[in-house]
N, C-alpha and C positions, 0 to 999 in steps of 0.2 A: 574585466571581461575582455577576451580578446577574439574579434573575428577575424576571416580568413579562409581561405582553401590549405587542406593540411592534407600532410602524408603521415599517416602513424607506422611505424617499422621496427624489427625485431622483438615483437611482442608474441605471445602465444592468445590468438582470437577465437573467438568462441564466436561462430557462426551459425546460422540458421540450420541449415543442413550439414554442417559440418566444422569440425576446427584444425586450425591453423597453426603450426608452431612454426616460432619465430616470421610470423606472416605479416603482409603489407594491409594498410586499408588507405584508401583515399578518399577523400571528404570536400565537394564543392557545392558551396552557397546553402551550405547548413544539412546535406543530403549526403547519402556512402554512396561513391561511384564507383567503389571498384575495392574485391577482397581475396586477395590471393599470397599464395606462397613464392612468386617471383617479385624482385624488385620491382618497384613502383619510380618510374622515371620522372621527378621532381623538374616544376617548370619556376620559371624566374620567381613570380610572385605565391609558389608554393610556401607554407612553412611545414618544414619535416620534424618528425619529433621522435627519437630514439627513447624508443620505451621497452629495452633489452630487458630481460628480468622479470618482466609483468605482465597480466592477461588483463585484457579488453574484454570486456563483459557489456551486451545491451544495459543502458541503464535502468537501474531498479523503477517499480509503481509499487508505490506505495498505498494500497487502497482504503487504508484502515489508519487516520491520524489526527488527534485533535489540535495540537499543539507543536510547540519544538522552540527552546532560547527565550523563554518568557511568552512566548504568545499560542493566543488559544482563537482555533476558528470564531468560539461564540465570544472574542472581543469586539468581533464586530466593526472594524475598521481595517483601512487600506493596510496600513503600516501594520499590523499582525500577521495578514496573507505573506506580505511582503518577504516577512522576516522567518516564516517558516520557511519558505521558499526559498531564501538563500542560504537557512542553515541547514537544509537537508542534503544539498549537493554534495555537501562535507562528508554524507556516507553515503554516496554514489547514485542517489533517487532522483530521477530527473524527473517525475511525472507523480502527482497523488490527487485522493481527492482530500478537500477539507472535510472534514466529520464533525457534527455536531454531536450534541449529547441533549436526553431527556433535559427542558424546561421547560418556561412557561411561553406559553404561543407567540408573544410579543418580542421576546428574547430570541427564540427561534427563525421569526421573519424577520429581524434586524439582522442574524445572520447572513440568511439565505439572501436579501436583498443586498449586504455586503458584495459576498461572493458572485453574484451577478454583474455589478459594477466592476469589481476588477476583473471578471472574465473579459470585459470590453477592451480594455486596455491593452497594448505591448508591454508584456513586461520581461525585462533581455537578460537579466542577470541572475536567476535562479531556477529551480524547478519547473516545470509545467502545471498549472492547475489545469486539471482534466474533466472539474466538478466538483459535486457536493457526494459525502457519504451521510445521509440521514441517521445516525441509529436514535431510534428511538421519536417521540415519545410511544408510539404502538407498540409497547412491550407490555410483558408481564412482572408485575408487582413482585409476585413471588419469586423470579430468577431476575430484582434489576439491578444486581450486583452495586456498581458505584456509580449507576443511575439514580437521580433523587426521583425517589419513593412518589413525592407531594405534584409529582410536574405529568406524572401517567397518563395516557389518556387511552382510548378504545379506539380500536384503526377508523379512522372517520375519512371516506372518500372526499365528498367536499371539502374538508379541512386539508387534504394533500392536495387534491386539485389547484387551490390557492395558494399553496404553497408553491408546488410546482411552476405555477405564472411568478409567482415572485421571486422566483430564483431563477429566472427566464431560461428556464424548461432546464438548470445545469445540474438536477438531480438524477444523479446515477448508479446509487445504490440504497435502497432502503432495509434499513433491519427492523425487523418487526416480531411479532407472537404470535403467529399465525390460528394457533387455538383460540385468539379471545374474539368476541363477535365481531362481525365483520373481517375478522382477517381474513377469509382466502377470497372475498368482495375484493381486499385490498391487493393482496397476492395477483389473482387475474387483472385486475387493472394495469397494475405495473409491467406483466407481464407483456401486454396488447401496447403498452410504450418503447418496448424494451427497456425497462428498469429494469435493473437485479433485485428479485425479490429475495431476500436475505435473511432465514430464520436464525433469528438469535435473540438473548433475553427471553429463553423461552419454555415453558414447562411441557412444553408439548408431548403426548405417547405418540405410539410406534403408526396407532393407526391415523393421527390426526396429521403426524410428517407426512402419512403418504397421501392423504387428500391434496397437503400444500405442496408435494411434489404435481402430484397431477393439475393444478392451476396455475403452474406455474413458477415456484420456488426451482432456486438449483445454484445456490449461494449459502453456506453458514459462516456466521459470527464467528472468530475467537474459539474454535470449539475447544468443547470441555468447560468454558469458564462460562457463565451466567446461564446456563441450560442444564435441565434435566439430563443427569446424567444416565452411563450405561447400568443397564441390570441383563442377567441373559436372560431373565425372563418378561422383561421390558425394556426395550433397548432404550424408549424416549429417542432425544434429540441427538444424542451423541452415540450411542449406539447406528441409529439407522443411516445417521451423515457417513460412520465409517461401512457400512453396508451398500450402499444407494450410491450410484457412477453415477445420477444424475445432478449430483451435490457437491460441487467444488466446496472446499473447507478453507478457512484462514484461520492460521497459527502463529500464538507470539513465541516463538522459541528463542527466551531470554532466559529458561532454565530454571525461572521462577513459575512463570504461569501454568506450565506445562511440563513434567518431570523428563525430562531425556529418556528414559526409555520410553514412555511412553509418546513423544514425539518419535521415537524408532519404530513402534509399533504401529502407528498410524500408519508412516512412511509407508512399511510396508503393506496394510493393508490398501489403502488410498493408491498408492505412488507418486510420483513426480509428478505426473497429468495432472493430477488432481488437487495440490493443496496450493493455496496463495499464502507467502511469506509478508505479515504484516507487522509493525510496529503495536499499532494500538498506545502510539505515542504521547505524551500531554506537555505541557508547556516547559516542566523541568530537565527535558531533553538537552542536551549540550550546557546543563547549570551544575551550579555545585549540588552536593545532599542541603536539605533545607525544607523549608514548609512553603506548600504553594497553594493554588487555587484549581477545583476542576469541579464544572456543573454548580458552583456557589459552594462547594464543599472544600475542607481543611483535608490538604494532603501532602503528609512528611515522606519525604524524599531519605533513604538511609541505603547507604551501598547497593544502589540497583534497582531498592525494591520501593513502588510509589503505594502507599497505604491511606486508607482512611483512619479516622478517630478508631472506629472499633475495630480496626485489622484487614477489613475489606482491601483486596489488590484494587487498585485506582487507576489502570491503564498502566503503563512503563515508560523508561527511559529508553530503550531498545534504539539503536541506532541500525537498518537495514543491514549495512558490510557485518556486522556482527550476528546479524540473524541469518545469516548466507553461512558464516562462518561458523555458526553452533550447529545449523543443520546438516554440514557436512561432518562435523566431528561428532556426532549423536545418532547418526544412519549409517555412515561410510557411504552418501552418494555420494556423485560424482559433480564437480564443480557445473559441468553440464547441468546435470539436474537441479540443482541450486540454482542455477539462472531461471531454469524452465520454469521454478518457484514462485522467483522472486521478481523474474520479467517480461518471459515470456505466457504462463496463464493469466496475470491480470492484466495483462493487454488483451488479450481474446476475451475474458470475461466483459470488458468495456468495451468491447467492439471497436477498436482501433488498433489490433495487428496488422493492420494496411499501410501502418505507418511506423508502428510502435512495438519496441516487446524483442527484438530481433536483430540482430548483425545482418543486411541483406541490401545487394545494391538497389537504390531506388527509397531507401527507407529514410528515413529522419538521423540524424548522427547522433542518438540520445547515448551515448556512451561510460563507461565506466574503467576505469583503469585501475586494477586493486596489484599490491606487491606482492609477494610472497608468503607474509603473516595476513591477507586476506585486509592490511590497511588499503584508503582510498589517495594514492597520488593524482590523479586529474580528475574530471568530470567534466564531459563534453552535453550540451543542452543545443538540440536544432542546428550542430558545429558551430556552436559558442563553447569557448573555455570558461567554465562558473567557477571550476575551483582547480584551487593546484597548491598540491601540498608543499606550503614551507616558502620560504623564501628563491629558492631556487628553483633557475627556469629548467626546461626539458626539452626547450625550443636549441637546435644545433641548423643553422641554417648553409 
């Protein structure tokens, strides 16, 4: 990890309102102070970093991640957070939340009271934790894909309330089933938090989506995968998500989860505004193919695709720079748009675009630096260096 005041130059940057080819950025005390198309005039204790050939991209959030390099939020300990945290930077994510998975309550609060203690901490040399992504147990039985069946429960206010204190208030996205009792009890609560109330795992019809829109939902799961899907003469959850602007959508576009055209056809429906680029990652991220663990379940890892015993997809190996990269080659958007995806909505969804999500003086140096095949050569966190491809520097002083 390396600090410092830095000049990044002859890079093509993708800026808030605008981009830059071959443009300058400046970076002091972990902050962008300056992004333009004129040289940027280097002082003694600058380091400059000639990054000719590659675009500067905000770095990704990753909202949607259980795991990544053997570890899994519900391990439950420091050294798991830790270790997601420095292998995400490797695909340009400087910011996610941890996401749990349907269990048992106890297992649950060991997480969440985890993640709370390392939010105390400085921790300098990986990702940002931004918080907790709840999904589940408030789901439905019927759509809990590689959610266990046995850990289910019915949206129970007190039982989130308590949750919530033990994760010292670092719950920021909740997925739930908004049809089973009590969910839009629970929908309107989160809402009056500002939680993201999050339909997913969920059988819901057309007309029960739009009660949980009107208390407040305006967030879906992974759409398509654990939800009632589309019919024209019932749209359900995945129908009315792509109907309804009040309903930002996350998408795994690993090719697996979601068929490419039909990730094109969202695009278009939806747009850029609208959808967040998520992993929906699990532990076997950055490992070999092999047999791993998610939610107490058996899950074999085989070119790509993470499966359960009976076939069920089990979350992915998805690494972000790859999900930026399929969804420009599957739409024809524009790398722009792709950021807008993949960094700038779910920074607004979390309400920290004040800081986050954006190339903009004043903002955070959360940075990403992808080549020309859309690989990660640097990744800049709060202008900290976390990662830098390969043995060679890129530092020319």
């Amino acid at each position: 990890m390396k600090n410092g005041n830095y000049v990044l130059k002859g890079a093509s940057i993708v800026g808030e309102t605008q981009s830059y080819d071959k443009g300058f950025l400046k970076i002091e005390h972990g902050i962008i102070t300056e992004v333009t198309e004129q040289e940027i005039e280097t002082h003694r204790h600058d380091k400059s970093i000639d990054l000719s050939g590659c675009y500067v991209v905000p770095g990704f959030i990753d909202v949607h991640i259980h795991g990544s390099h053997g570890a899994d939020t519900m391990d439950a300990s420091q050294i798991c957070l830790e270790t997601i945290a420095k292998s995400i930077v490797r695909e340009g994510t400087t910011g996610f939340l941890a996401t749990t998975i349907t269990q048992g309550q106890g297992r649950i609060e060991q997480a969440l009271a985890n993640v709370a203690e390392y939010a105390k901490g400085p921790h300098n040399e990986g990702a940002q934790l931004l918080g907790v992504h709840l999904e589940g147990p408030f789901i439905s039985a019927k759509r809990a894909g590689a959610q266990p069946v046995e850990h289910i429960l019915e949206p129970n206010l007190s039982l989130f309330n308590r949750w919530y204190e033990i994760s010292d208030r670092t719950i920021k996205l909740v997925t739930l089933a908004p049809e089973t009792e009590q969910g839009l009890q629970l929908v309107g609560a989160l809402r009056s938090r500002q939680i993201i109330a999050s339909i997913g795992h969920s059988d819901a019809v057309h007309e029960q989506m739009m009660d949980a829109i009107s208390h407040g939902a305006n967030h879906v799961t992974h759409l398509y995968n654990g939800m009632r899907g589309f019919h024209h003469r019932e749209p359900g959850v995945a129908g009315t998500a792509l109907a309804r602007n009040e309903l930002t959508v996350e998408l795994i576009v690993d090719g697996i989860h979601v068929h490419p055209e039909v990730v094109k056809a969202t695009y278009d429906a939806k747009t850029a505004d609208n959808i967040i680029l998520i992993t929906d990652a699990m532990r076997a991220k950055w490992l070999a193919d092999g047999t791993y663990e998610l939610g107490g379940q058996t899950v074999h890892v085989k070119n790509g695709k993470a499966l359960l015993q009976d076939g069920t997809l089990a979350g992915s190996v998805l690494k972000m720079n790859d999900a930026v990269k399929n969804v420009m080659t599957y739409t024809g958007c524009s790398l722009e748009e792709a950021v807008q995806m993949a960094s700038v909505n779910p920074a607004k969804q979390l309400n920290v675009f004040d800081r986050k999500g954006s190339i903009r003086v004043g903002k955070d140096a959360d940075l990403t630096v992808l080549d020309q095949d859309w690989n990660v050569v640097l990744t800049m966190c709060q202008g900290r260096i976390v990662y830098q491809k390969g043995a060679k520097s890129y530092e020319n002083h």
